[in-house]
C-alpha positions as CSV (number, residue, x, y, z in Angstrom):
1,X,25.4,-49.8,14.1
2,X,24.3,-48.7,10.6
3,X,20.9,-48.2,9.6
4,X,19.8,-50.0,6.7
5,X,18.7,-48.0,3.6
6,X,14.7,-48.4,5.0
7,X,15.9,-47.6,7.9
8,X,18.0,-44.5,6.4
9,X,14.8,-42.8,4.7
10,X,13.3,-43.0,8.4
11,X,16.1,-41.2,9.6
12,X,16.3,-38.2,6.8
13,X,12.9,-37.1,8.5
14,X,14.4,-36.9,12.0
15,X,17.8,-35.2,10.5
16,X,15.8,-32.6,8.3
17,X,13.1,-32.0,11.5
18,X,16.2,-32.1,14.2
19,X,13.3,-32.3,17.1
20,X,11.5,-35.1,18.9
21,X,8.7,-36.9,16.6
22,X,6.0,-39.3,17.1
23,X,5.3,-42.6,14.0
24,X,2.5,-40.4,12.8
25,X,4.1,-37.8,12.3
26,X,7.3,-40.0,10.7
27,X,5.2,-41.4,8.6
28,X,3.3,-37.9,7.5
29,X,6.5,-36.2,6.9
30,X,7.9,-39.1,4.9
31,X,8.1,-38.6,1.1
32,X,5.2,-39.6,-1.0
33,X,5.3,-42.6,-3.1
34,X,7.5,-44.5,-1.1
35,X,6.1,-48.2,-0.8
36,X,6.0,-48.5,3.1
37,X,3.1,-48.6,5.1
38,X,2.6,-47.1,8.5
39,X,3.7,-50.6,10.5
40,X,6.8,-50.8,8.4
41,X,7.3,-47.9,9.4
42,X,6.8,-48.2,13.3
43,X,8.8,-52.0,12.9
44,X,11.9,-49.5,11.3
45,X,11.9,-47.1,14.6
46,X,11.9,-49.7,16.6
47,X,14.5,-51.4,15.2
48,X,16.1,-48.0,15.2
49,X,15.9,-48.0,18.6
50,X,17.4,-51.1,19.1
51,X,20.6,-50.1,17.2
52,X,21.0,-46.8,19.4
53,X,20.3,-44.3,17.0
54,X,16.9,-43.1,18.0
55,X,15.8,-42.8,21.3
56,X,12.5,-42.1,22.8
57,X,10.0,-40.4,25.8
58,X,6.7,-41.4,26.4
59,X,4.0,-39.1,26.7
60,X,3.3,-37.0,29.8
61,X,-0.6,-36.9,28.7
62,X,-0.7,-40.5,26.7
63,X,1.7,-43.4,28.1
64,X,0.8,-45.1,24.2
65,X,2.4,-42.0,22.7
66,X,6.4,-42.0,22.3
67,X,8.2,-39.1,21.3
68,X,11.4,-40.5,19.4
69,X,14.7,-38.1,18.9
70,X,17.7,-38.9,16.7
71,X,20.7,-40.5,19.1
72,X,23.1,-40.3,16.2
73,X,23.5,-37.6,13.4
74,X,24.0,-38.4,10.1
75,X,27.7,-37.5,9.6
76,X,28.2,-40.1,12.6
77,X,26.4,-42.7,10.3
78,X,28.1,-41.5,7.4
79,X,31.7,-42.0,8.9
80,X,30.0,-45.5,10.4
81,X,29.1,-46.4,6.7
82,X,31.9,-45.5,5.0
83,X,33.9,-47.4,7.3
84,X,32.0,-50.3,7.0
85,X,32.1,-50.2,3.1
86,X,35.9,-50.0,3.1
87,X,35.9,-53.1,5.8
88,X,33.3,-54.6,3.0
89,X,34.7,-54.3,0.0
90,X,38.2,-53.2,0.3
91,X,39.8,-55.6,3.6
92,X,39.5,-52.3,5.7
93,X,41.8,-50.3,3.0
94,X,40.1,-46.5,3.2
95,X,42.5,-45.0,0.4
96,X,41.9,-48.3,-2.0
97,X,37.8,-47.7,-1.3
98,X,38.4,-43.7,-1.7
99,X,40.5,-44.1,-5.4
100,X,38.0,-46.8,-6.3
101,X,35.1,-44.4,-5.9
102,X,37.3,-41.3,-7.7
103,X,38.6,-43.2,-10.4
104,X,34.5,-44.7,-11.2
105,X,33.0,-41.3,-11.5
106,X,34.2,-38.0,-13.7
107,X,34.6,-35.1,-11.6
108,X,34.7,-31.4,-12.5
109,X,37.1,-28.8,-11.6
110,X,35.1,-27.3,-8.5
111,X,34.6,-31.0,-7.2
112,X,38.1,-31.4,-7.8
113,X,39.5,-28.3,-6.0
114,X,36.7,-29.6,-3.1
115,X,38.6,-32.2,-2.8
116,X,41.8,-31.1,-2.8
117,X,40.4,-28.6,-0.1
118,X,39.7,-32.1,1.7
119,X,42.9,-33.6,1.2
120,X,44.9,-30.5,2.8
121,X,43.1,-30.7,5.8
122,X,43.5,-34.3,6.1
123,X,47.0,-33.8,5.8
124,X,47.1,-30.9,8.5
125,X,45.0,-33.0,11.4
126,X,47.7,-35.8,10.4
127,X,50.8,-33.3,11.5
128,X,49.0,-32.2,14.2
129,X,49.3,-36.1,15.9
């Protein structure tokens, strides 16, 4: 599953920490000015949970205190996304979604030689199969 862009802010603070974290300190480390308040918060890692992509310990000390930890890392929800964008918008058609989104924006010559860069590995891991 994907999270949902709420969802995805709560995750940022797990992928930038990359250790185990408790609401309170979710909600501490999340950016200020967002418009969520501390139960929104705790309602998003649950539902976190419930998708797989955190997990959580309770506390040795304090059996009210859970520890959450990222289950999935962002590249995994990336490739998750993107796939399901493509499925979206494009009946499942990667290279249509990938021209659409190349031919919407204006790219400079490092981002294009990135990309190229991109493209040749792509075509080496398809040889290798």
């Amino acid at each position: 599953m994907t999270p949902s862009e709420s969802e995805w802010i709560v995750m940022e603070v797990f992928w930038e920490s990359n250790m185990s974290l408790t609401s309170s300190e979710v909600i501490y480390k999340l950016p200020r000015g967002l418009d969520m308040t501390p139960k929104m918060v705790r309602v998003l890692i649950s539902r976190l949970c419930q998708k797989g992509i955190l997990g959580y310990t309770r506390d040795e000390k304090d059996s009210r205190l859970y520890h959450y930890v990222a289950l999935k890392s962002k590249e995994e929800c990336l490739r998750h996304k993107s796939k399901k964008f493509a499925n979206s918008y494009f009946s499942g058609n990667q290279t249509s979604a990938l021209a659409s989104l190349i031919q919407s924006i204006a790219l400079t010559d490092e981002q294009i030689n990135e990309l190229e860069e991109i493209l040749e590995k792509s075509r080496e891991k398809g040889r290798k199969r």
